[in-house]
BAFI-3210 file (N, C-alpha, C; in Angstrom, 3 decimals, decimal comma, padded with zeros to 6 digits):
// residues 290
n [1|2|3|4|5|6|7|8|9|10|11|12|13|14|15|16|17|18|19|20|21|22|23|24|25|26|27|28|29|30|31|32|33|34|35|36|37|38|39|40|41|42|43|44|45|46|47|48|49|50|51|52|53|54|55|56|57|58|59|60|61|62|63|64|65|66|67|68|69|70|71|72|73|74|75|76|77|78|79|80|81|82|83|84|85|86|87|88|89|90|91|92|93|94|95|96|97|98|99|100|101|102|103|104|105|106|107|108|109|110|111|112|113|114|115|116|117|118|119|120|121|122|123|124|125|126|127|128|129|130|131|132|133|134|135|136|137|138|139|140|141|142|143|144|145|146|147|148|149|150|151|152|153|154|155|156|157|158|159|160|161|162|163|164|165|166|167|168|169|170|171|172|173|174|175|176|177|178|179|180|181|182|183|184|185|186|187|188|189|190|191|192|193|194|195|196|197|198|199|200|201|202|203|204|205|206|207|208|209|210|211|212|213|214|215|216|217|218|219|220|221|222|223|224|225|226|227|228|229|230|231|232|233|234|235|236|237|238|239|240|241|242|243|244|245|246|247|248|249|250|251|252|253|254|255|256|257|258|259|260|261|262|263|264|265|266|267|268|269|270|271|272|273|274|275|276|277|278|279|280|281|282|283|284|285|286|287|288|289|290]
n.u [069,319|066,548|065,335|066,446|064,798|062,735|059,236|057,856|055,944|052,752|050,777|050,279|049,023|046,109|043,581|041,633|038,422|037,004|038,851|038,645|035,865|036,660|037,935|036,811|034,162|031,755|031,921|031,309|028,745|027,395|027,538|026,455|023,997|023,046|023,263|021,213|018,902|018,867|018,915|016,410|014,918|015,357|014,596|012,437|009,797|008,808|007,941|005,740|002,583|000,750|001,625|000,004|-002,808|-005,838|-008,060|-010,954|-012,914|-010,863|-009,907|-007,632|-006,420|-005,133|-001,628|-000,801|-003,620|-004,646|-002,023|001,473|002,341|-000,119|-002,829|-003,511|-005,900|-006,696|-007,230|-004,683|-001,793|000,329|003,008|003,638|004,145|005,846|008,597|008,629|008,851|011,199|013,031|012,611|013,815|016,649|017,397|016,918|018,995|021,340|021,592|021,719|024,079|026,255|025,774|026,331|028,960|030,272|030,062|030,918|033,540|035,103|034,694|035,810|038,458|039,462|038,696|040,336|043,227|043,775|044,015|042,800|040,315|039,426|038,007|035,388|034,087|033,998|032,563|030,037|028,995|028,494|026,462|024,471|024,785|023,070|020,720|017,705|017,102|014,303|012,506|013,539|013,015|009,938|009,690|010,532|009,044|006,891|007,686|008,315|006,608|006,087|008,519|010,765|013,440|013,169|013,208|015,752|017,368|016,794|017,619|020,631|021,584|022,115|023,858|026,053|027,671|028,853|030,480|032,788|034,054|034,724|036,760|037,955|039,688|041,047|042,984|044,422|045,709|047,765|048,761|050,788|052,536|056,206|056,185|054,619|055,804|057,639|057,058|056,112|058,291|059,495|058,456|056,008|053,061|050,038|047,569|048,126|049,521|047,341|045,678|047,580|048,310|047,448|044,799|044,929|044,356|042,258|039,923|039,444|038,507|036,339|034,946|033,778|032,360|030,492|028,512|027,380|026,220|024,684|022,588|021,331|020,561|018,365|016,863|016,304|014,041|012,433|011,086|010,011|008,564|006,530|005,534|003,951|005,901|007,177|007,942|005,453|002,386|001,133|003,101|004,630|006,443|008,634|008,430|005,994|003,815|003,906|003,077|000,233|-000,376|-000,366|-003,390|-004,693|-003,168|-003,699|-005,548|-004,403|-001,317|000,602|000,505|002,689|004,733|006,308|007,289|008,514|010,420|011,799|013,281|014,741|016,146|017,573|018,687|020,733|022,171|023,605|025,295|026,335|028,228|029,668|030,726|032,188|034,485|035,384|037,375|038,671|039,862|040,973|044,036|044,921|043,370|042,743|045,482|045,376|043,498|044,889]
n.v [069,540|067,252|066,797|068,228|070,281|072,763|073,336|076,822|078,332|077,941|079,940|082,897|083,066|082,526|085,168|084,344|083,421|085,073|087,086|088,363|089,348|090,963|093,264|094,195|096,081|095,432|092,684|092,228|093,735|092,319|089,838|089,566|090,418|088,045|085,866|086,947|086,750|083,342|082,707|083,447|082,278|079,495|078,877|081,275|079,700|078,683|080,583|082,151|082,079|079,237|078,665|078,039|078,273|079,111|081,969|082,745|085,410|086,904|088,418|089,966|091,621|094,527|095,985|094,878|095,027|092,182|090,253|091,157|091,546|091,750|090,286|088,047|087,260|084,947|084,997|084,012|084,927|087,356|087,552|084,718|083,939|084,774|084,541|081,788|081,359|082,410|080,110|078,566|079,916|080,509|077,985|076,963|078,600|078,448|075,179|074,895|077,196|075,262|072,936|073,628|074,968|072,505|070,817|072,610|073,134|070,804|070,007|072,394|072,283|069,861|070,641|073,081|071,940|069,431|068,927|068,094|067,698|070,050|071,249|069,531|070,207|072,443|073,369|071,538|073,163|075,286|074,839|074,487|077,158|078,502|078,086|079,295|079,434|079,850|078,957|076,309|075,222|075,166|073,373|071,188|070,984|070,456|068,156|066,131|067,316|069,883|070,475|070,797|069,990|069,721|072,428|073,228|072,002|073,086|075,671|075,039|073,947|076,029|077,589|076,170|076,342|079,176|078,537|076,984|078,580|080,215|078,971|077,142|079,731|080,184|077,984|077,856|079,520|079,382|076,398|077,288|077,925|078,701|077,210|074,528|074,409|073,086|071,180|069,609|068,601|067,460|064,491|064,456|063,129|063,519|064,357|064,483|067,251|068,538|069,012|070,183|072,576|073,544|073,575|075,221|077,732|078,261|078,954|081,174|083,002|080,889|080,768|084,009|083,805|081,786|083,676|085,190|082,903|082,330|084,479|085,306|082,544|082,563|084,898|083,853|081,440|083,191|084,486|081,790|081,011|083,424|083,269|081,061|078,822|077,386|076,099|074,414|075,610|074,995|075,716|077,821|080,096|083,567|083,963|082,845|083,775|086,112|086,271|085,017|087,673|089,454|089,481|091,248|093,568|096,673|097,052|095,757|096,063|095,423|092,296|091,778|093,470|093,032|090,365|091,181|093,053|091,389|089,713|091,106|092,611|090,468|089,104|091,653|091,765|089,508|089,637|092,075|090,691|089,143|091,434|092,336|090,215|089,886|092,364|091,424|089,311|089,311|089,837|092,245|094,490|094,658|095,581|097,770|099,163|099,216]
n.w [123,117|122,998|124,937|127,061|126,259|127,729|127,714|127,906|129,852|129,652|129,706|131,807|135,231|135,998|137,507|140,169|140,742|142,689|143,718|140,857|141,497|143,526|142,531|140,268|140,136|138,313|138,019|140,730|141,403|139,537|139,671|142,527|142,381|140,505|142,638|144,492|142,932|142,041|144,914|145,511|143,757|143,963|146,770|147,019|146,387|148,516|150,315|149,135|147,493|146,144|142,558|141,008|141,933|141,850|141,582|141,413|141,867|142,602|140,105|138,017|139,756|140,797|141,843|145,195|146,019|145,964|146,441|145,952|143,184|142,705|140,154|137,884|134,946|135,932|138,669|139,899|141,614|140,638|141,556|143,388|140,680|139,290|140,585|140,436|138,177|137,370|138,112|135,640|133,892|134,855|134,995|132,394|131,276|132,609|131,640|129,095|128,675|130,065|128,371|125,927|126,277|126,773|124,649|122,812|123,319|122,955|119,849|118,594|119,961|118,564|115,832|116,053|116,099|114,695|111,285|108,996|110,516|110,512|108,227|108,138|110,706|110,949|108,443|108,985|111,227|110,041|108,701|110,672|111,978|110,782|111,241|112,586|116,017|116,946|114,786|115,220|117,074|116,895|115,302|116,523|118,878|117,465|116,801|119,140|121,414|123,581|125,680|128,735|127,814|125,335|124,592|125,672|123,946|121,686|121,617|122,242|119,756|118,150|119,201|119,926|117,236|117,686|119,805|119,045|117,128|118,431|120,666|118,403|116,941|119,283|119,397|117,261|117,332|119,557|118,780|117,104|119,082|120,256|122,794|122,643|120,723|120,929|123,141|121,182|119,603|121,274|121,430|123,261|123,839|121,798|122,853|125,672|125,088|124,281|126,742|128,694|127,621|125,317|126,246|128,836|127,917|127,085|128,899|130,083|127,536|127,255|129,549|129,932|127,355|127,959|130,022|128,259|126,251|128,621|129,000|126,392|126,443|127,796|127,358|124,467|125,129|127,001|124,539|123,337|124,996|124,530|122,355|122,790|121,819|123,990|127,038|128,417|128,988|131,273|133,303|134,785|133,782|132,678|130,012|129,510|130,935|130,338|127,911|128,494|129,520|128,161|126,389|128,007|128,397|128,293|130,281|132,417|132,281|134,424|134,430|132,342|132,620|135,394|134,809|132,888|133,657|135,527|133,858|132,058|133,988|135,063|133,062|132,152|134,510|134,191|131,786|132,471|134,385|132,305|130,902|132,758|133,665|130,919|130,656|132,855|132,622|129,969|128,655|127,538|127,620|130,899|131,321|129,955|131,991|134,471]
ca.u [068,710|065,222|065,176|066,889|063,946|061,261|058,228|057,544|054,540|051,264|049,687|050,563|047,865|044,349|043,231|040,650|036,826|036,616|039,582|038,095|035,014|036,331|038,492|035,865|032,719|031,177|031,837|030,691|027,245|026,119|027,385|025,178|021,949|022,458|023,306|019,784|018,237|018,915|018,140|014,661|014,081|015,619|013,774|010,928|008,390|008,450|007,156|005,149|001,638|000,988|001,280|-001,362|-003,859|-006,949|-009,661|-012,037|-013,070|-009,438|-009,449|-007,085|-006,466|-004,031|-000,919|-001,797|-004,646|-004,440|-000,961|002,138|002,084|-001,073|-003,106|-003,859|-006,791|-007,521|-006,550|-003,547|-000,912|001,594|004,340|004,318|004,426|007,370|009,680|008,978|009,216|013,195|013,831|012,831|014,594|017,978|018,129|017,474|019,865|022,723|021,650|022,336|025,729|026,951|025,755|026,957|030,519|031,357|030,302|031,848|035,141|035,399|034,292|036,809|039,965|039,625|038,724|041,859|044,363|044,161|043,825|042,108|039,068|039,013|036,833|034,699|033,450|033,257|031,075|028,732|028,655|028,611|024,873|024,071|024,441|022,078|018,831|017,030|016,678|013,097|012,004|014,116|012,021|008,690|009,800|011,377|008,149|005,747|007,559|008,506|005,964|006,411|009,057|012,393|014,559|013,114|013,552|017,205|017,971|016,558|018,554|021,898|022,299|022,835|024,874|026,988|029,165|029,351|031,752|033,295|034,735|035,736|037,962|039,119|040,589|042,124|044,203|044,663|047,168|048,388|049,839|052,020|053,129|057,344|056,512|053,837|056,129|059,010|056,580|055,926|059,691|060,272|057,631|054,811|051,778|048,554|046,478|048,692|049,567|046,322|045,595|048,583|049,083|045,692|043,105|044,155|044,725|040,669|039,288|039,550|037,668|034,836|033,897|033,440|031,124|029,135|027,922|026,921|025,338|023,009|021,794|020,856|019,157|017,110|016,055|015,345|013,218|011,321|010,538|009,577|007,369|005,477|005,095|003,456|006,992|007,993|007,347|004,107|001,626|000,815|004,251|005,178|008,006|008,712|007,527|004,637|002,990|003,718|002,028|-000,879|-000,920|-000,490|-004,230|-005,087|-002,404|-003,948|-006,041|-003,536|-000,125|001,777|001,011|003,931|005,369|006,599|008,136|009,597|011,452|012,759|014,226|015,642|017,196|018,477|019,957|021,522|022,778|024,793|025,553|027,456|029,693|030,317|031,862|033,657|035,184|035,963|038,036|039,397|040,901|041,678|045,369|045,325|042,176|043,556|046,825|044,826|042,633|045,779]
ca.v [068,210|068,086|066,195|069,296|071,670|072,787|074,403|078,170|078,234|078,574|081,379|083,864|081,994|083,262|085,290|083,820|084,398|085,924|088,524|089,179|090,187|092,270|093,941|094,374|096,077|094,995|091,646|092,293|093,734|091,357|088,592|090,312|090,168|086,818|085,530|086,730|085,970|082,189|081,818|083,231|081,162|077,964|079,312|081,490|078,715|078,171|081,779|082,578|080,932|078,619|079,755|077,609|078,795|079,828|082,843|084,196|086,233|088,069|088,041|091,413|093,020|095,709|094,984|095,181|094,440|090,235|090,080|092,052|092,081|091,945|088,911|087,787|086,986|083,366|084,689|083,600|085,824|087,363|087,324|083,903|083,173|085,516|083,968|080,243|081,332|082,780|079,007|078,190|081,072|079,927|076,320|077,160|079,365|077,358|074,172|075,824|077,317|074,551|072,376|074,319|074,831|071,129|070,379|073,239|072,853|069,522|070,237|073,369|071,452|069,054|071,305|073,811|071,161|068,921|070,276|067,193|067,548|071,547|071,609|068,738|070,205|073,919|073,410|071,395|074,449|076,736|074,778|074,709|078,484|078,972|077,288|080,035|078,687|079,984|077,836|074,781|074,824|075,095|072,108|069,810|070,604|069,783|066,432|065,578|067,944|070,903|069,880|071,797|069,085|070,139|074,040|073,373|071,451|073,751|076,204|074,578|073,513|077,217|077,737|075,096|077,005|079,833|078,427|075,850|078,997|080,633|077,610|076,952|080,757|080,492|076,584|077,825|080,725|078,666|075,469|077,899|078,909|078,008|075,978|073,863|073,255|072,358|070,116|068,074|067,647|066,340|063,544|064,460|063,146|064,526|064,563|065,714|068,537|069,562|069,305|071,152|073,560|074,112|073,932|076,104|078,985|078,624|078,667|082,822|083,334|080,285|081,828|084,766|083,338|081,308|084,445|085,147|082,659|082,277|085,523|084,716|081,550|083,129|085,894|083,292|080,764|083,880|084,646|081,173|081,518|084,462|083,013|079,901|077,272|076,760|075,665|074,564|076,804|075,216|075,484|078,843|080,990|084,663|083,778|082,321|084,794|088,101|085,964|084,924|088,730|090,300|089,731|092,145|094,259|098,006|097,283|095,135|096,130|094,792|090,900|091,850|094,044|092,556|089,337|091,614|093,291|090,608|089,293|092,341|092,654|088,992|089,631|092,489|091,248|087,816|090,543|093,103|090,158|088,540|092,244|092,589|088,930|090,094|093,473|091,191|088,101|089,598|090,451|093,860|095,058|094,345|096,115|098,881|099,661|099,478]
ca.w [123,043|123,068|126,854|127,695|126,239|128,964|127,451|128,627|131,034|128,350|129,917|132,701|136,157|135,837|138,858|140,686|140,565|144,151|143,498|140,097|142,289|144,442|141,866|139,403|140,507|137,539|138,497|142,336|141,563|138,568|140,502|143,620|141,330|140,209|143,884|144,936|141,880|142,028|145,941|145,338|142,260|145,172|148,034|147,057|146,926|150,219|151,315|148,586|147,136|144,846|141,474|140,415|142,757|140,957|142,804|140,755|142,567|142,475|138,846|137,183|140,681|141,081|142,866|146,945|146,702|146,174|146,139|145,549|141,624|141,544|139,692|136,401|134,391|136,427|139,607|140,297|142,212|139,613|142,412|143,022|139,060|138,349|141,578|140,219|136,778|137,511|138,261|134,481|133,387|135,112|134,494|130,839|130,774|132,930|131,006|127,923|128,757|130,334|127,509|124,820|126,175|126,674|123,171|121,384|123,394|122,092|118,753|118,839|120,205|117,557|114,435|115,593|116,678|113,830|109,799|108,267|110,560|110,579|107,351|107,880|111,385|110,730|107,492|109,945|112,316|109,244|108,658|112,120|112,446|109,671|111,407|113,414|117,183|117,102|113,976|115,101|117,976|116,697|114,374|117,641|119,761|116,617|116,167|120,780|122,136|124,230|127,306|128,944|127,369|123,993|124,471|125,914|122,762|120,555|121,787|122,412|118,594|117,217|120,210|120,022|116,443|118,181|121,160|118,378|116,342|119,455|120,910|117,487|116,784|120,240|119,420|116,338|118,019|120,751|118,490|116,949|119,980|120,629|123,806|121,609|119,120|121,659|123,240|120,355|118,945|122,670|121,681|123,882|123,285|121,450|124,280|126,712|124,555|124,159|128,160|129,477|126,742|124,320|126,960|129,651|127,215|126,052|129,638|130,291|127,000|127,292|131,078|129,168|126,121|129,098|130,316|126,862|125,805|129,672|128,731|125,112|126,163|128,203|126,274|123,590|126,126|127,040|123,539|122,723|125,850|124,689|120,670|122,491|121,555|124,741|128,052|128,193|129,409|132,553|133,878|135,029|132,787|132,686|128,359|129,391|131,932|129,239|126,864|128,788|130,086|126,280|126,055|129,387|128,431|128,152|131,274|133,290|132,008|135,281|134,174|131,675|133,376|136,622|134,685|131,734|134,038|135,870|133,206|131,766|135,172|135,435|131,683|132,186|135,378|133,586|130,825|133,202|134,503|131,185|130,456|133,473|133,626|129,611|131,266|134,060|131,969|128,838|129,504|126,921|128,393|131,982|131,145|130,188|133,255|135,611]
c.u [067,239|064,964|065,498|065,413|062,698|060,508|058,225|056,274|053,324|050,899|050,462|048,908|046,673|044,295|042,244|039,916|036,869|037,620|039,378|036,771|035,346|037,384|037,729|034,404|031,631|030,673|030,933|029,230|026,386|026,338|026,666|023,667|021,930|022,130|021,749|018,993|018,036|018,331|016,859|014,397|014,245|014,485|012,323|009,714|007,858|007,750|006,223|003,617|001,622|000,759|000,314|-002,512|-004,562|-008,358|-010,200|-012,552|-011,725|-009,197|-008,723|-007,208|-005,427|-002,513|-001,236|-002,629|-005,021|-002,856|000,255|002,498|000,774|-001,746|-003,504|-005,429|-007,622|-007,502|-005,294|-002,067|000,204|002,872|004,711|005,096|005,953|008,080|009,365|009,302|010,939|013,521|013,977|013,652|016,135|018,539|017,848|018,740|021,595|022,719|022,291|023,567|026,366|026,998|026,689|028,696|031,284|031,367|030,947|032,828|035,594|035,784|036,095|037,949|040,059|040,057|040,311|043,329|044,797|043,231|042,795|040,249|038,657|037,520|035,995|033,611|033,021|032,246|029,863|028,351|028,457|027,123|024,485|023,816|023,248|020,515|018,837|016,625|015,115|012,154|012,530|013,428|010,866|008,677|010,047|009,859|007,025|006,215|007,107|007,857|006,896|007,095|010,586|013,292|014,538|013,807|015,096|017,877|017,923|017,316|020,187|022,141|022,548|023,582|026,213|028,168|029,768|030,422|032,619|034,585|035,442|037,043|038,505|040,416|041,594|043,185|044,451|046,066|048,085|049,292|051,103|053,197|054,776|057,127|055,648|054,845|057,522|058,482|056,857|056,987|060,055|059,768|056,452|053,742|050,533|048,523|047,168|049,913|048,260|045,228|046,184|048,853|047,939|044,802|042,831|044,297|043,104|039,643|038,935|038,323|036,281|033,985|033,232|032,244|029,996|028,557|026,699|025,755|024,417|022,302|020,904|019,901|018,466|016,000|015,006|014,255|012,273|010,404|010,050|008,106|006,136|004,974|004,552|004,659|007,545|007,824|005,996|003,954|001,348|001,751|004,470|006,216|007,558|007,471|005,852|003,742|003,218|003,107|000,623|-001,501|-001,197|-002,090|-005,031|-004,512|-002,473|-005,024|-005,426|-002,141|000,587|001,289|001,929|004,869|006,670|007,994|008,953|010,260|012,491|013,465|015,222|016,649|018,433|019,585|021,022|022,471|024,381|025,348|026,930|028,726|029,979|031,315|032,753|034,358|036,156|037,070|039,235|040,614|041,435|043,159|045,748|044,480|042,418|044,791|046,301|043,842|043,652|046,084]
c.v [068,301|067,097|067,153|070,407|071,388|074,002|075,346|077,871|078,745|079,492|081,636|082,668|083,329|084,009|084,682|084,276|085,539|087,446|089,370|090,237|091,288|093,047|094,873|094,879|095,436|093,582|091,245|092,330|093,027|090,415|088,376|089,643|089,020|086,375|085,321|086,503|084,292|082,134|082,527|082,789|079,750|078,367|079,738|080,936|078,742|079,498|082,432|081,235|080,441|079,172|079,697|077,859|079,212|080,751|083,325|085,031|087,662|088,258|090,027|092,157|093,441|095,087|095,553|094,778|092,640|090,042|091,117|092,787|091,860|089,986|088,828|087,561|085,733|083,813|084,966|084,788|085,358|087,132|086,047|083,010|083,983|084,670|082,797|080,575|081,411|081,414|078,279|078,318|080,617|078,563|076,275|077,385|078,283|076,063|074,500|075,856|076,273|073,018|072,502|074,650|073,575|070,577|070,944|072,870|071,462|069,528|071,137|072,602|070,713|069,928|072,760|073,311|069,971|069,501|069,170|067,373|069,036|071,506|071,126|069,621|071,659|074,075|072,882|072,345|075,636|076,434|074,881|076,398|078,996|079,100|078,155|079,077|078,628|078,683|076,587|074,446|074,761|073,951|071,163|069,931|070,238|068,416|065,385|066,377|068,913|070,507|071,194|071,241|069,832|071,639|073,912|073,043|072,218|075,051|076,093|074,235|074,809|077,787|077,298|075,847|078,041|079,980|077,620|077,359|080,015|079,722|077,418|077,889|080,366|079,195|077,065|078,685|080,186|077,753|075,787|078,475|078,115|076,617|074,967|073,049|072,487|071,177|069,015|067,616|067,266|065,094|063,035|063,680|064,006|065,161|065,156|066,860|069,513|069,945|069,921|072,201|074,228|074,321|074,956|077,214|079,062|078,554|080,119|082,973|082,170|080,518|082,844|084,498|082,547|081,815|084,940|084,620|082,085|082,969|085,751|083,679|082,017|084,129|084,759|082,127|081,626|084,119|083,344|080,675|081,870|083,911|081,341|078,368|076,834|076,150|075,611|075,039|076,378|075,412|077,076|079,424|082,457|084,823|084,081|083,130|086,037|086,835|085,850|086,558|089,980|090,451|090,984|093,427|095,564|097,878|096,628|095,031|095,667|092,897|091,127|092,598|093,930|091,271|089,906|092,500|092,644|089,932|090,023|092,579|091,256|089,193|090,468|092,167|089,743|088,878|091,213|092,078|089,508|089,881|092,336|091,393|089,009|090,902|092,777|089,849|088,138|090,277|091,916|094,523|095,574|095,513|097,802|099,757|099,692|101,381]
c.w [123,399|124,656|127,555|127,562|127,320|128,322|128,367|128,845|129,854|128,509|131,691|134,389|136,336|137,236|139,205|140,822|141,352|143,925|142,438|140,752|142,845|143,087|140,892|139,427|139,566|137,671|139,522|142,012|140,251|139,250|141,815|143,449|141,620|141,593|144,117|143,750|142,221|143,558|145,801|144,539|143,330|146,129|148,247|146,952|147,999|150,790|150,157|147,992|146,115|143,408|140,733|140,770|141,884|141,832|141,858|140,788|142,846|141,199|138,330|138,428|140,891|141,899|144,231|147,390|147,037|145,759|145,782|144,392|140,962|141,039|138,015|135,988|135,385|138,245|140,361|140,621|141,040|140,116|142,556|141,640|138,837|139,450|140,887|138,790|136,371|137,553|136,556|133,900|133,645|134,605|133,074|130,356|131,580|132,321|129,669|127,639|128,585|129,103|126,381|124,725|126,627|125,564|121,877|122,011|123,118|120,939|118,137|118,269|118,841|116,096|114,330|115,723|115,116|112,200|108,995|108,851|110,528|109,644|107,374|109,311|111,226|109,528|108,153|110,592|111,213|109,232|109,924|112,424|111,590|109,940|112,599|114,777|117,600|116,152|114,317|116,307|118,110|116,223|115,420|118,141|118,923|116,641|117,711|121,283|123,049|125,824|127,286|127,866|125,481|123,817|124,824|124,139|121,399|120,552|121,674|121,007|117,747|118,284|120,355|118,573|116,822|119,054|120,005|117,404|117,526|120,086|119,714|117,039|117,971|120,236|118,255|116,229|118,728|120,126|117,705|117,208|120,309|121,874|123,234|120,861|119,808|122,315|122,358|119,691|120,332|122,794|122,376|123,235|122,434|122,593|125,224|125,952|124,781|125,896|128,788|128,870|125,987|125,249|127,903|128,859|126,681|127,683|130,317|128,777|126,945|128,417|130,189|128,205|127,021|129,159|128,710|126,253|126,934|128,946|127,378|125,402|126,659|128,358|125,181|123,894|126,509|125,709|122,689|123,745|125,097|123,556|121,384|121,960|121,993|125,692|127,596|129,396|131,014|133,702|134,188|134,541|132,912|130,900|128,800|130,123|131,054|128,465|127,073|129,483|128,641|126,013|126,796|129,311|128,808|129,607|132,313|133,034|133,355|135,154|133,622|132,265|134,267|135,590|133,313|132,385|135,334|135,029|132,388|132,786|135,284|133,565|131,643|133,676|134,878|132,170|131,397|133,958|133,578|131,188|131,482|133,628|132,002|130,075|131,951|133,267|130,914|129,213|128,864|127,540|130,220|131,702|130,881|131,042|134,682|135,557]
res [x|x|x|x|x|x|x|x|x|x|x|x|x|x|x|x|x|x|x|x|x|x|x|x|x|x|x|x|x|x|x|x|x|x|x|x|x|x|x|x|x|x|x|x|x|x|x|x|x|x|x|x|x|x|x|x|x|x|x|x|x|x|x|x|x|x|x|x|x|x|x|x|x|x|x|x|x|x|x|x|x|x|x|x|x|x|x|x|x|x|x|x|x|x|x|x|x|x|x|x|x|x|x|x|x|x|x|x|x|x|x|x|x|x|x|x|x|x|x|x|x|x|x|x|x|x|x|x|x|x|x|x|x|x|x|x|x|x|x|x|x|x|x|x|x|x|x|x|x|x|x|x|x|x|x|x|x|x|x|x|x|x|x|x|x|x|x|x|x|x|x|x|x|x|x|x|x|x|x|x|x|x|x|x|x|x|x|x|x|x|x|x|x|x|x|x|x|x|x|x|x|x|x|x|x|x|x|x|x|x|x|x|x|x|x|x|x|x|x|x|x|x|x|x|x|x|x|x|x|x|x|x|x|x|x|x|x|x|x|x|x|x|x|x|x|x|x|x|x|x|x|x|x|x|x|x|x|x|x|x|x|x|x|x|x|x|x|x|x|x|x|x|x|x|x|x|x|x|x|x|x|x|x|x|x|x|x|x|x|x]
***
């Protein structure tokens, strides 16, 4: 009788961040980085100088001598510019993510749960993937000027098919699944089908694609930096300080320097725990590292 049937449990119970940590060195020391990453992008204001500061008198000096990295063309201590710049760098990049995976898992759920809207939303995301994030942001800040809000946005819309065809493959496996289909001849609801049964089964691989796409935005936020399409200039970014140091370059190579390898570091840092969180929650992967 179907009052009698009791769906099988959707998924096996996730481990938890902290035991992925310690399990996972991979996990441990990118999640390390970031850690101090973020409180000196929070904090480092406070013990470092302003970034705006202007000496002319210090103009292109070494690092040591006015400062620890050194100064730029105007002045201005490269150390405090790279520590405030990491704060750009992050809240790009966590705006981003966190943007991007509440609108694809929406998007997703929908386009793999029901068949009528599948085609209508993945051909939107099929154009969407098409438009270069670099050009769609030269075009947003020519029409709304150069702001965060713009660069997030210009980012987050070729972002957004990427999580949409991930969540859809994974409901697309799941509503086939026996306890799914025992659900719905017991009369369940949609919705609480797709809450107790579709969603937590897409929450192991969208951690995963988070990491992903931080590290992406903020590769591509630096590079709209350096080409001049992003932050504006008077604002401090990792972009924007290699661009304004690109001209100095062969006689002051640590303006670029210093903030291209903090962000290489902070990348590869949200990089190395995307893969180990991939290792740790994938259950074949997992099965094979025991």
């Amino acid at each position: 009788m179907a009052e009698t049937a009791s769906p099988a449990p959707q998924a096996a119970a996730q481990p938890s961040i902290w035991r992925i940590a310690l399990r996972n060195r991979s996990v441990f020391w990118g999640g390390l980085i970031l850690v101090i990453i973020a409180l000196i992008a929070a904090f480092g204001s406070f013990f470092t100088a302003d970034p705006m500061d202007i000496n002319p008198m210090g103009r292109l000096k070494p690092p040591g001598d006015f400062g620890l990295f050194g100064t730029d063309q105007l002045g201005r201590d490269v150390f405090s510019r790279v520590v405030n710049g990491a704060r750009i760098s992050l809240t790009v990049g966590t705006a981003v993510a966190v943007i991007s995976i509440v609108i694809g898992l929406f998007l997703g759920l929908v386009a793999g749960y029901f068949r009528y809207m599948d085609a209508v939303i993945m051909r939107v995301m099929d154009g969407l993937m098409s438009i270069p994030a670099i050009l769609l942001a030269i075009a947003l800040i020519s029409l709304s000027g150069a702001t965060l809000l713009t660069v997030v946005t210009a980012i987050v819309i070729p972002e957004i098919p990427r999580v949409v065809r991930l969540v859809r493959s994974v409901v697309l496996t799941v509503r086939e699944e026996p306890y799914v289909e025992a659900a719905i001849a017991a009369g369940t609801r949609t919705w609480l089908i797709m809450l107790r049964h579709v969603l937590p089964n897409t929450i192991a691989p969208l951690i995963v694609q988070a990491t992903y796409v931080c590290g992406s935005a903020m590769l591509t936020e630096a590079i709209l930096g350096f080409l001049g399409a992003g932050i504006p200039p008077e604002i401090p970014s990792w972009g924007n300080i290699m661009s304004e140091g690109r001209t100095f370059f062969q006689l002051t190579p640590w303006i670029i320097f210093f903030p291209g390898a903090a962000l290489a570091v902070t990348v590869l840092a949200v990089n190395i725990v995307g893969d180990g969180l991939r290792d740790s929650l994938d259950p074949r992967i997992a099965r094979t590292m025991r």
